[in-house]
C-alpha positions as CSV (number, residue, x, y, z in Angstrom):
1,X,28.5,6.0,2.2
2,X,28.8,9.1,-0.1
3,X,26.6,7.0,-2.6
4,X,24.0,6.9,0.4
5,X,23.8,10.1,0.8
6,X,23.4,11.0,-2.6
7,X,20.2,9.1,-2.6
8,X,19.1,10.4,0.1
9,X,19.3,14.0,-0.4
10,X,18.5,13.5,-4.1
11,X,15.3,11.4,-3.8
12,X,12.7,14.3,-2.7
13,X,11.8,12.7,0.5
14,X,10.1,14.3,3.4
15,X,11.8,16.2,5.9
16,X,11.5,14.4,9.1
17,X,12.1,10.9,6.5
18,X,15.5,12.3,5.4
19,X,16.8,14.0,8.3
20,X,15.8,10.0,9.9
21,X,17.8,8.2,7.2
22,X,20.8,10.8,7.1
23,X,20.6,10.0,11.2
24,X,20.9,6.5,10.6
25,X,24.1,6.5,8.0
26,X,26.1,8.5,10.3
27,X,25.6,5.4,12.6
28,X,26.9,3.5,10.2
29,X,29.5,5.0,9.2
30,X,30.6,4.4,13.1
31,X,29.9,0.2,12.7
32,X,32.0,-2.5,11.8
33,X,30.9,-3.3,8.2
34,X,31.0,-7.0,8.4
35,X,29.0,-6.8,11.7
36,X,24.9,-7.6,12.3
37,X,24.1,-4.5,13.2
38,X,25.8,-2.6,10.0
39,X,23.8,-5.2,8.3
40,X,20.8,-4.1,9.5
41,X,21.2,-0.7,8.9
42,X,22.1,-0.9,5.2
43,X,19.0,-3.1,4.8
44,X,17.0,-0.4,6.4
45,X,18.5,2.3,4.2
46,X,17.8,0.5,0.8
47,X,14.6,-0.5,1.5
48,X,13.3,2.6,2.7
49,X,15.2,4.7,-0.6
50,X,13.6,2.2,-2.6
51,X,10.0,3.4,-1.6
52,X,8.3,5.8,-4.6
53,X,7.7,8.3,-1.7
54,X,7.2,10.8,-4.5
55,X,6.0,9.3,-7.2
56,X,2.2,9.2,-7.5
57,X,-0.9,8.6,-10.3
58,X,-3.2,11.7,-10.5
59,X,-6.6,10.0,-10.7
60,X,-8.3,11.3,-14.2
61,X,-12.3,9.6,-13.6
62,X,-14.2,10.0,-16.8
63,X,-17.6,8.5,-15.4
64,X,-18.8,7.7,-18.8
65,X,-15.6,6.0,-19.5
66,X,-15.5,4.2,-16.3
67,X,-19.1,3.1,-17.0
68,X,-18.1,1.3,-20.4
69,X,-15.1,-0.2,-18.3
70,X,-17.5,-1.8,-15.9
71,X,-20.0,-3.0,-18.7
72,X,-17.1,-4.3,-21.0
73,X,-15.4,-6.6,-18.5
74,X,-18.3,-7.5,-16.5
75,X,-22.4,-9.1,-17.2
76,X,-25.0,-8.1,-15.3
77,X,-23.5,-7.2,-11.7
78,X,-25.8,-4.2,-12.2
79,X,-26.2,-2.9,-8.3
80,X,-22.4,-3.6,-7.7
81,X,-21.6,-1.4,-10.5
82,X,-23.9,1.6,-9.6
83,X,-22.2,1.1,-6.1
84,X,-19.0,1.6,-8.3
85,X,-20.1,4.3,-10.3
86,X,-21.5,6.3,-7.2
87,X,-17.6,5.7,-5.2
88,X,-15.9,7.3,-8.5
89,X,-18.6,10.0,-8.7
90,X,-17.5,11.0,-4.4
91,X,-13.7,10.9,-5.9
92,X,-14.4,13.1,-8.9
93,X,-16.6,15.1,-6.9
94,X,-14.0,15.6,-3.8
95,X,-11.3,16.7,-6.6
96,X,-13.1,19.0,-8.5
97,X,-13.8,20.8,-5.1
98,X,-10.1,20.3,-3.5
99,X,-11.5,17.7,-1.0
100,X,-9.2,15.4,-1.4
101,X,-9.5,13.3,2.0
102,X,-9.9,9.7,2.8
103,X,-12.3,7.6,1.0
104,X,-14.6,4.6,2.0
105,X,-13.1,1.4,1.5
106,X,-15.5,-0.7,-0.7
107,X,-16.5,-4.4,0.1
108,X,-16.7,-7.1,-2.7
109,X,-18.1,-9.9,-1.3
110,X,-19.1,-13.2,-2.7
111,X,-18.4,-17.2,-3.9
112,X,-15.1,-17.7,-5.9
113,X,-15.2,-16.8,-9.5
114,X,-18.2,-13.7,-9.3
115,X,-15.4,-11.2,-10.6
116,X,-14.6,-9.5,-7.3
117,X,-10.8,-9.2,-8.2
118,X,-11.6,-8.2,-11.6
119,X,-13.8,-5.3,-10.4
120,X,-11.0,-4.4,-8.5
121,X,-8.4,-3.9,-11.3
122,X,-11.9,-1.8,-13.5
123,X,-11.5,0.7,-10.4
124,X,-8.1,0.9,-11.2
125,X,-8.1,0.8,-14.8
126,X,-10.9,3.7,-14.6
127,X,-9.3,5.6,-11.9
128,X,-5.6,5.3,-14.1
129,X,-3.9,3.8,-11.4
130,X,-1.6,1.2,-10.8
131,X,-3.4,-2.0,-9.1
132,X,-1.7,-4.7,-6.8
133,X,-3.2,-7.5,-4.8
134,X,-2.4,-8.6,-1.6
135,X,-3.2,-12.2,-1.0
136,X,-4.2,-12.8,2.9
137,X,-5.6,-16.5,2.5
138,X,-4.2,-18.2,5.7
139,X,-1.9,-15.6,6.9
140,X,-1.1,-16.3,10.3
141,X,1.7,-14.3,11.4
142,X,0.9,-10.4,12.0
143,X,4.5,-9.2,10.9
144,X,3.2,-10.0,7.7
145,X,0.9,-6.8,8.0
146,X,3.1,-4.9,10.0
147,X,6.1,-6.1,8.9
148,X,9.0,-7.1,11.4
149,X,11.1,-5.0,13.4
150,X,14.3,-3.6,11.5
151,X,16.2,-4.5,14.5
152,X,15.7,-8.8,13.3
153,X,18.3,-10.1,11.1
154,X,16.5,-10.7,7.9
155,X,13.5,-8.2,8.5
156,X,11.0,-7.3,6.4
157,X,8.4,-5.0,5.4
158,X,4.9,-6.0,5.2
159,X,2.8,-6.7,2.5
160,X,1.1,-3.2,2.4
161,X,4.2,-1.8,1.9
162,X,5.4,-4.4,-0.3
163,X,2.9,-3.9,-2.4
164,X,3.2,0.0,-3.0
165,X,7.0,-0.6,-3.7
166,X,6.0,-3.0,-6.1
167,X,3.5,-0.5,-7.8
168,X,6.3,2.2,-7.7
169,X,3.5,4.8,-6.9
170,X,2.6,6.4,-3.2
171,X,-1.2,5.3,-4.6
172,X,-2.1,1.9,-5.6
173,X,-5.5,0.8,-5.7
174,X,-4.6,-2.2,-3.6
175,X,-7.1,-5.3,-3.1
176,X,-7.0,-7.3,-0.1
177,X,-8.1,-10.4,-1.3
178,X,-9.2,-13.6,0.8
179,X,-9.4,-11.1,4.0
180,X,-11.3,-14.0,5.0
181,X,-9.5,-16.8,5.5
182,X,-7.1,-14.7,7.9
183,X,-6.2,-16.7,11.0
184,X,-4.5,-16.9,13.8
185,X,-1.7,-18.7,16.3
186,X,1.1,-17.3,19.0
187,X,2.5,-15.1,16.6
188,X,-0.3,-12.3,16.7
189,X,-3.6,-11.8,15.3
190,X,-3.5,-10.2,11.6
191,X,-7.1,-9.8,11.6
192,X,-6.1,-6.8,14.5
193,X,-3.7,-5.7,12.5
194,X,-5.5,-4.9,9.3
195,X,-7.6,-3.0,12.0
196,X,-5.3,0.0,11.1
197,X,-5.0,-0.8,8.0
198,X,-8.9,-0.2,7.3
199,X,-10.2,2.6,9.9
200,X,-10.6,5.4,8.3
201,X,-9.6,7.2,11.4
202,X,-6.2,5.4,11.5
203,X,-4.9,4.4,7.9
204,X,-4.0,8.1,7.2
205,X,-0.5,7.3,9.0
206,X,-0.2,3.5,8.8
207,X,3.0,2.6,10.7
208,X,5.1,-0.9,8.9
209,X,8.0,-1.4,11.6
């Protein structure tokens, strides 16, 4: 317990996030520690401590340099790259004037093989950020977006959050790729999930459960 807490108070984490998790070990401290439920609980704990909830890239966009990124890794591709060019241009713009807000979400579409995930980790490399991919092709279940409830044996977080842990950053450039071959059965519709993953109106406080 005591080592809990250390990481808890030690880790920097946001007010209402700590004063959640500190709420959550004095529960368990009250459980049975064989039992489910104690189970549970720990899970939750570690895998919420394990998030980089403070950790972050700062994005340094050299346009020039970003330019000679895109031509060195891809031919031709000339309108998708000036589409690039003129997203970084918006982000170095926003921070040189402290609008640092939400940006579009770009949409690389085409046949297998064009370079679409390899444009994806130029915005990266250009941006200095960490990239991660998260592979949707015939994802069915929508817990895999949302992740399941901590209250399941065995639950887990989805595989947006998944992938930022992975990264160890708060801001991956992540690339959903084969968004569409998404489907469907009894489970829940992803496609509805990713819904809030997208809208710009929403994603600013994505809930995983």
């Amino acid at each position: 317990f005591d080592q809990f807490r250390r990481r808890i108070l030690n880790q920097g984490l946001p007010q209402q996030v700590e004063d959640r998790l500190l709420n959550e070990l004095r529960r368990l401290q009250g459980m049975q520690p064989v039992s489910a439920e104690a189970t549970v609980v720990r899970t939750y704990l570690d895998t919420l401590l394990s998030l980089p909830w403070s950790d972050e890239t700062i994005d340094r966009i050299d346009l020039a340099r970003a330019e000679e990124i895109l031509n060195g890794h891809h031919y031709g591709l000339e309108s998708v790259k000036e589409r690039v060019l003129d997203y970084l241009a918006v982000r170095a713009l926003g921070a040189m004037t402290g609008r640092t807000g939400s940006s579009p979400i770009l949409c690389l579409v085409g046949p297998p093989g064009v370079g679409k995930t390899s444009l994806g980790q130029s915005i990266a490399e250009a941006m200095e950020r960490k990239f991660e991919i998260v592979s949707l092709g015939g994802v069915r279940d929508e817990a895999e977006i949302r992740g399941h409830r901590k209250t399941y044996i065995g639950a887990m977080p989805g595989r947006i959050i998944k992938a930022i842990n992975q990264s160890k950053v708060t801001n991956p450039v992540i690339l959903l790729d084969e968004i569409d071959k998404l489907a469907s059965d009894q489970r829940g519709d992803p496609a509805s999930a990713l819904l809030e993953v997208l809208d710009p109106s929403q994603n600013q406080a994505f809930l995983d459960h």
